[in-house]
DRENDRENLUM-333293 format. One line per 2 residues: number of its first residue (from 1); their letters; for each residue x, y, z of C-alpha. Coordinates in nm, 3 decimals, padded with zeros to 5 digits. Example, Ala and Ser with C-alpha at 12.3 -4.5 7.8 and 13.67 -1.06 7.14 Angstrom:
1 = as = 01.230:-00.450:00.780  01.367:-00.106:00.714 .
This chain:
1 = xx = 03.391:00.210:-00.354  03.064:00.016:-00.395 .
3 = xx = 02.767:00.046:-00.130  02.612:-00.212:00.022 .
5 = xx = 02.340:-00.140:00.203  02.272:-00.310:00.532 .
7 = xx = 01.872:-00.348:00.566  01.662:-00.509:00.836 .
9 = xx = 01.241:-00.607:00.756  01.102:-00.615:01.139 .
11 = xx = 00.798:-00.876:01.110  00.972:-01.059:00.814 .
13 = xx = 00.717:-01.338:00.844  00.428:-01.107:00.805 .
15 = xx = 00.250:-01.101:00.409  00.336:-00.773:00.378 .
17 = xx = 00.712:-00.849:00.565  00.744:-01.146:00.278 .
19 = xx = 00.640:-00.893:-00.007  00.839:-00.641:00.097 .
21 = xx = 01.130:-00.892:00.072  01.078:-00.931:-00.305 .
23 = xx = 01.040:-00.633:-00.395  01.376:-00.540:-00.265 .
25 = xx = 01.517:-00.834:-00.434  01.423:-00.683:-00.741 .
27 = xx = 01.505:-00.318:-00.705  01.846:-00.143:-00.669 .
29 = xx = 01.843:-00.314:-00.311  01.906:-00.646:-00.461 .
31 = xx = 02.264:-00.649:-00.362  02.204:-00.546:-00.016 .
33 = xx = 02.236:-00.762:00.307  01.885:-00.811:00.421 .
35 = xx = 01.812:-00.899:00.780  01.470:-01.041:00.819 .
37 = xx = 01.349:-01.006:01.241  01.045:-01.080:01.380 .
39 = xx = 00.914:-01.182:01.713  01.029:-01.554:01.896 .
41 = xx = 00.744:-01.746:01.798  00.874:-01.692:01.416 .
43 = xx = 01.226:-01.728:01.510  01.392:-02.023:01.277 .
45 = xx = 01.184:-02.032:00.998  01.280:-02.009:00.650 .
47 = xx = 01.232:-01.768:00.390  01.341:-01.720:00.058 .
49 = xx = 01.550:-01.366:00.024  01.641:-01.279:-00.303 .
51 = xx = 01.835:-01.623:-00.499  01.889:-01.765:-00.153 .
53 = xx = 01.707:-01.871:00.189  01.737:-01.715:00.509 .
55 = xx = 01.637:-01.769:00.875  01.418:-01.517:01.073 .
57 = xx = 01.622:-01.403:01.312  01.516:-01.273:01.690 .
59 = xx = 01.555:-00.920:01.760  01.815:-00.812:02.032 .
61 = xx = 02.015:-00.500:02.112  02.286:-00.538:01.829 .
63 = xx = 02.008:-00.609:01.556  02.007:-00.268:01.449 .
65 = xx = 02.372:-00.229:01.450  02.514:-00.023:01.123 .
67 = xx = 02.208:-00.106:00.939  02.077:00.150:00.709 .
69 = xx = 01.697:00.066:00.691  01.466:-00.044:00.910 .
71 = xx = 01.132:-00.188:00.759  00.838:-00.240:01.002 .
73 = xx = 00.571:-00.465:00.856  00.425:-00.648:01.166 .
75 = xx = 00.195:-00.517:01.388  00.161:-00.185:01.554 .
77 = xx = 00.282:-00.311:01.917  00.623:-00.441:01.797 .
79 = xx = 00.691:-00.121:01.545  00.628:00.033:01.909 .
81 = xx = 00.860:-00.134:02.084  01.170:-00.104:01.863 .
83 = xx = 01.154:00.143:01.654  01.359:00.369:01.859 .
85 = xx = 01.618:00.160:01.921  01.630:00.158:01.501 .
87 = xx = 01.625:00.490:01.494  01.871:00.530:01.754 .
89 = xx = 02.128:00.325:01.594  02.115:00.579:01.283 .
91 = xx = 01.915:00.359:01.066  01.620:00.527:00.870 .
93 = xx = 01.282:00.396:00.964  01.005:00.304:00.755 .
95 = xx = 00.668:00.223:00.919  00.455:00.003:00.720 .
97 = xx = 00.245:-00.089:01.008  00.131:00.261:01.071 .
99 = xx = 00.181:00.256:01.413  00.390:00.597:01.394 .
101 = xx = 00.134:00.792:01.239  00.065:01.090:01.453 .
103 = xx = 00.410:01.099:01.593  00.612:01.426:01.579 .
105 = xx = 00.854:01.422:01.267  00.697:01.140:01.115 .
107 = xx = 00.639:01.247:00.709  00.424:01.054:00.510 .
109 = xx = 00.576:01.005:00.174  00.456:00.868:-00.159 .
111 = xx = 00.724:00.952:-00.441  00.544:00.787:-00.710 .
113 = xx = 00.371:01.118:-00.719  00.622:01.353:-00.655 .
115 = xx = 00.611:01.482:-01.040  00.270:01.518:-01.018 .
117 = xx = 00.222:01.674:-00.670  00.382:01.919:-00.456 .
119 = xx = 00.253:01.795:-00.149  00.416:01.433:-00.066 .
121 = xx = 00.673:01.692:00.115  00.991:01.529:-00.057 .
123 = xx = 01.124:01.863:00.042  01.090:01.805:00.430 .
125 = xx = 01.274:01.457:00.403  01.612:01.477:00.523 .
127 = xx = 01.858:01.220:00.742  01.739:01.342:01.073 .
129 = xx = 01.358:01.261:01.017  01.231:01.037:01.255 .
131 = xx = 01.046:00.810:01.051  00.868:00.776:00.729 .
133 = xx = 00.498:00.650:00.651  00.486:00.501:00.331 .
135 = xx = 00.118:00.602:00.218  -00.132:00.357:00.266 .
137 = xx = -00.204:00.189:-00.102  -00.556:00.286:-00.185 .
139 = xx = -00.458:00.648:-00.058  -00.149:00.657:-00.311 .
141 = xx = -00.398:00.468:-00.625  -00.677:00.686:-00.557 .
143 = xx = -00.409:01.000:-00.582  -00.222:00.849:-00.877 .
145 = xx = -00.563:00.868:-01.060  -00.715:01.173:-00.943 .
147 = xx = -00.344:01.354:-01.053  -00.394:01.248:-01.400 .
149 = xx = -00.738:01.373:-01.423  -00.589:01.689:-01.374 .
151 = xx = -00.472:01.736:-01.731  -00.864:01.730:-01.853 .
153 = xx = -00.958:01.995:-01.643  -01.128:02.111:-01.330 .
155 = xx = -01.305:01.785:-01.142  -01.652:01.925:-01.014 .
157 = xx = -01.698:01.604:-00.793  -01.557:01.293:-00.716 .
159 = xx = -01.659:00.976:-00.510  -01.453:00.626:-00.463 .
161 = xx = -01.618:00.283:-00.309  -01.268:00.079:-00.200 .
163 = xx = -01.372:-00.300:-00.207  -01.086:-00.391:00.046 .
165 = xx = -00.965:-00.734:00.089  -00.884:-00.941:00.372 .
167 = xx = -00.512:-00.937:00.330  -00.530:-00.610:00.453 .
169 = xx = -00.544:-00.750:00.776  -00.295:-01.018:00.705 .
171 = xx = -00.219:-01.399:00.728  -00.480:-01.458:01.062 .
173 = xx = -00.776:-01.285:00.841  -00.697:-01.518:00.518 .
175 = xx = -00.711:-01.814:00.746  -01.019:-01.696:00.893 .
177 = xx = -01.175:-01.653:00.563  -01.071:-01.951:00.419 .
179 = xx = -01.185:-02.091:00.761  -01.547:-01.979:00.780 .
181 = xx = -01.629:-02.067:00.416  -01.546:-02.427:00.456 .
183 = xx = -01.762:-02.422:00.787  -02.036:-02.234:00.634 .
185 = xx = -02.027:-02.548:00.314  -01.989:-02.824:00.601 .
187 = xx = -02.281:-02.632:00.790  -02.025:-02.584:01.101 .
189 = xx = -01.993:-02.269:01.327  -01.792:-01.988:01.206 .
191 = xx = -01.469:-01.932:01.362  -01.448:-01.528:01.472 .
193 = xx = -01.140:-01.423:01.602  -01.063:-01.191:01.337 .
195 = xx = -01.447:-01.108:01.221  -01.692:-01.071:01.495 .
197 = xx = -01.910:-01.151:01.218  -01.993:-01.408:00.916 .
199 = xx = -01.739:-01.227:00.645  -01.740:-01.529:00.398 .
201 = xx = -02.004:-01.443:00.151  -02.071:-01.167:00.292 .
203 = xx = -01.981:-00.752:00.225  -01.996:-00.534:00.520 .
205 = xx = -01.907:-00.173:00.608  -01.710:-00.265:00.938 .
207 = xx = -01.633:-00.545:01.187  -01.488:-00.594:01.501 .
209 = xx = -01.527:-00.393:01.802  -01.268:-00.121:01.721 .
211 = xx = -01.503:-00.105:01.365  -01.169:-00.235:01.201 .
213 = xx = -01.286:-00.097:00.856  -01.345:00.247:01.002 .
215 = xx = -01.052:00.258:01.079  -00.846:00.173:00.775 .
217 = xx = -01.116:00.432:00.582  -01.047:00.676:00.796 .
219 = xx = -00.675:00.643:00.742  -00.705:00.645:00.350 .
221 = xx = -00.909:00.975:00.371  -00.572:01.109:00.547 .
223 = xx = -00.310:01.027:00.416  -00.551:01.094:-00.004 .
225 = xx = -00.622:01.477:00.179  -00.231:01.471:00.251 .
227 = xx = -00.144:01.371:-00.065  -00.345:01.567:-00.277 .
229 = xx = -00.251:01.899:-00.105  -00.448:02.182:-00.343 .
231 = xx = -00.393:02.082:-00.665  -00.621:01.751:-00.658 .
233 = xx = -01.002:01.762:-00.636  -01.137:01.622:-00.315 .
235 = xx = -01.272:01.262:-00.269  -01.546:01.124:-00.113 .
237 = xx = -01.455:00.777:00.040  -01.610:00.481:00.146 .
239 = xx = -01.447:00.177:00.224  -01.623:-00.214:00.240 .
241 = xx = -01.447:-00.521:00.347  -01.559:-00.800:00.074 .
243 = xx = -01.489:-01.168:00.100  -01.196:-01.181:-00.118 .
245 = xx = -00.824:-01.322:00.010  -00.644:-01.065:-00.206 .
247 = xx = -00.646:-00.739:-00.439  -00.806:-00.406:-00.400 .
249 = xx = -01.104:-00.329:-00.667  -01.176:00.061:-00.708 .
251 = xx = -01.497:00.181:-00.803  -01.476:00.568:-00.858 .
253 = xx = -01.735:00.823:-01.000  -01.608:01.151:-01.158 .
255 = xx = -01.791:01.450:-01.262  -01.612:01.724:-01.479 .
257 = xx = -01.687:02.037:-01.552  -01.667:02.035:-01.901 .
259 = xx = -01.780:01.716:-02.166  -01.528:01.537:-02.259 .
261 = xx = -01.514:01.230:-02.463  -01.413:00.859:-02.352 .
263 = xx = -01.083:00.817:-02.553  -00.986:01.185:-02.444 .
265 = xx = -01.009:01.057:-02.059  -00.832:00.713:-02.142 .
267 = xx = -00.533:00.912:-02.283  -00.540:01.131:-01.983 .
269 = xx = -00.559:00.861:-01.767  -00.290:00.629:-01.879 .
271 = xx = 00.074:00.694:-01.718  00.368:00.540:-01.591 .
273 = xx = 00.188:00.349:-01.290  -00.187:00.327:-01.448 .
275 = xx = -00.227:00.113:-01.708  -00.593:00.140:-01.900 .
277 = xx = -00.721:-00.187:-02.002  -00.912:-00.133:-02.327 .
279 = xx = -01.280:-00.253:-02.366  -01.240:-00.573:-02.566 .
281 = xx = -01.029:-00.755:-02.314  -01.113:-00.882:-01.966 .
283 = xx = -01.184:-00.608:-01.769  -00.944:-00.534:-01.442 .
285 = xx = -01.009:-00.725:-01.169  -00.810:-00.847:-00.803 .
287 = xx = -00.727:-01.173:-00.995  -00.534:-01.033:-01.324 .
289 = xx = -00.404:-00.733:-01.111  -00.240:-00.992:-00.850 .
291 = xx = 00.174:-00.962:-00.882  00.127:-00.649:-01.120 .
293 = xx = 00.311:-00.318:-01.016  00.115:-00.090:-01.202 .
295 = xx = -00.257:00.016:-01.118  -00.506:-00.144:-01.417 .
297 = xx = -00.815:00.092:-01.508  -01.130:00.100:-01.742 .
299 = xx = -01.306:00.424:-01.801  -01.663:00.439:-01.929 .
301 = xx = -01.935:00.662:-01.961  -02.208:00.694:-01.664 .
303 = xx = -02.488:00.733:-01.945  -02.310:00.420:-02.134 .
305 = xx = -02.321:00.617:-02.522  -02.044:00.725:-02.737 .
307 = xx = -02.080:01.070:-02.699  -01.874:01.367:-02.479 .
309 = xx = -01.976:01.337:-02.164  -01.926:01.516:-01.820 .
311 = xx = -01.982:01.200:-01.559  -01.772:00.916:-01.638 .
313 = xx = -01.706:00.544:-01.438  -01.344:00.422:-01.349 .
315 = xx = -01.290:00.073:-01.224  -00.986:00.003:-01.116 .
317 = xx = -00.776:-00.300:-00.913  -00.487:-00.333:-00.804 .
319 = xx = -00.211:-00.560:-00.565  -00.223:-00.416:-00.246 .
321 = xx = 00.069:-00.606:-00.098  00.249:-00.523:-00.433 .
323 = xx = 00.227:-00.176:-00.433  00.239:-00.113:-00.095 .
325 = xx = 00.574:-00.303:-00.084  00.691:-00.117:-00.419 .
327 = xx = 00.595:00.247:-00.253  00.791:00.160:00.074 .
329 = xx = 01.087:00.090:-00.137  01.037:00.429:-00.347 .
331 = xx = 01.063:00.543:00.008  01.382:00.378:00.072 .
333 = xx = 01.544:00.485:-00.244  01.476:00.858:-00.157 .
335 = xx = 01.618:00.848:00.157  01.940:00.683:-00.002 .
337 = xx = 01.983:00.957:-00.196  02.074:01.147:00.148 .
339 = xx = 02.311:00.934:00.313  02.652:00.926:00.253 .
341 = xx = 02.787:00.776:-00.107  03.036:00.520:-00.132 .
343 = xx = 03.070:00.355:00.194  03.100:00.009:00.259 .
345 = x = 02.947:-00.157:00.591 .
């Protein structure tokens, strides 16, 4: 008998609700009956889901009826206020909102790395946990990198500057952005419901009065120390919100303990989700890493000669939306491994 999955995306409308959307359209989910929910004001519109176009549906008492996955990708409030009800009705619950961090039997998964790392507790994940937390992006690039520097050796030190976009903080911050730059050229006030500051040309270390970017560092410290267990090298962090609509840019300094040359650390470096981007092409940037699944990475020397060295550059970028939406669907694909085959719902 075939399966056919029964999914619902809570906060379909949402950037990271649409993304998600795709990127099940293109996995082994493709075939699956997709539900997209969201709250009343986006109730009626259409969105494209997979080859067709579907409504966003409201959320009642029967929308989590014999579904098998719950997605939520809107805002922490509504993950609270349904997500029991999905997990009541049997479906397995993945949080992309991060409002269920914290909460008792909650795992925070990233299987991207589970070849690499022992800790993204793959081994804890069975059909009675309450919910999963799809590691935050930057978290699972920063670990994806850091796990390959393994094979050269013992890191002595490591730092990472995140240049985070405003996507991160979906649609209302775009708008915003796009908003206060075409004041600031027209000499208008600046809109600031999303900034309490100027963030169009303009890099700062937090905004808002809940220091919004303090917030999302502090969460990519956790869930990097969660990942990275003992057998990664700790990472200093600091996260800066830059005026850009879309893409994350990583700039990371490594120390080793031993020399090593340039094309030694490339090799290293290069795997099945990090692809190195050689000197004599653009380098990687938020624009050519927009729509790409893979993390894209340049590696030079701190001192800048061609010689073995022990302190080395990596710049990195990548789609946050993209892999974000592709790690929640990793997610997905390891809990489907655990419910029962060959059904059809």
């Amino acid at each position: 008998m075939n399966e056919i999955w029964k999914i619902a995306i809570v906060g379909a409308s949402s950037l990271r609700g649409k993304e998600l959307n795709e990127a099940l359209a293109e996995s082994p989910f493709g075939k699956a009956s997709i539900a997209l929910l969201d709250e009343e004001a986006e109730v009626g519109r259409l969105e494209a889901s997979g080859d067709e176009a579907a409504l966003i549906q409201p959320i009642d008492p029967d929308s989590f009826e014999h579904v098998d996955f719950v997605f939520f990708c809107g805002g922490p409030e509504l993950t609270h206020r349904h997500w029991q009800e999905a997990s009541g009705s049997g479906a397995n619950v993945l949080d992309l909102s991060y409002a269920l961090e914290g909460e008792p039997g909650v795992i925070l998964l990233a299987p991207w790395l589970a070849e690499q790392s022992a800790s993204t507790h793959a081994e804890s994940l069975t059909l009675s946990t309450k919910a999963v937390l799809p590691a935050h992006a930057v978290s699972l690039a920063l670990a994806l990198i850091m796990a390959q520097l393994r094979q050269t050796g013992q890191v002595r030190s490591a730092s990472a500057t995140v240049l985070e976009p405003a996507s991160e903080y979906g649609r209302a911050a775009i708008d915003e952005l796009h908003q206060q730059t075409v004041s600031l050229l027209n000499f208008q006030s600046l809109p600031k419901v999303v900034y309490d500051e100027q963030m169009a040309f303009n890099v700062v270390p937090s905004f808002g009065e809940s220091k919004t970017v303090g917030q999302s560092e502090a969460r990519i410290r956790r869930h990097y120390d969660l990942l990275r267990g003992t057998q990664m090298a700790a990472l200093a962090i600091q996260v800066v919100h830059v005026p850009v609509f879309h893409g994350v840019c990583l700039s990371i300094a490594v120390e080793l303990e031993e020399p090593l040359s340039t094309g030694r650390l490339t090799t290293a470096l290069a795997s099945e989700h990090i692809e190195v981007i050689a000197e004599d092409v653009d380098p990687p940037n938020n624009l050519s890493s927009a729509g790409q699944a893979n993390v894209l990475a340049r590696v030079r020397p701190q001192d800048g000669l061609d010689q073995p060295t022990s302190r080395f550059w990596i710049w990195a970028s990548f789609d946050n939306l993209k892999v974000s939406s592709l790690n929640a669907v990793a997610c997905a694909m390891a809990l489907r491994r655990l419910r029962p085959k060959g059904k059809v719902q």
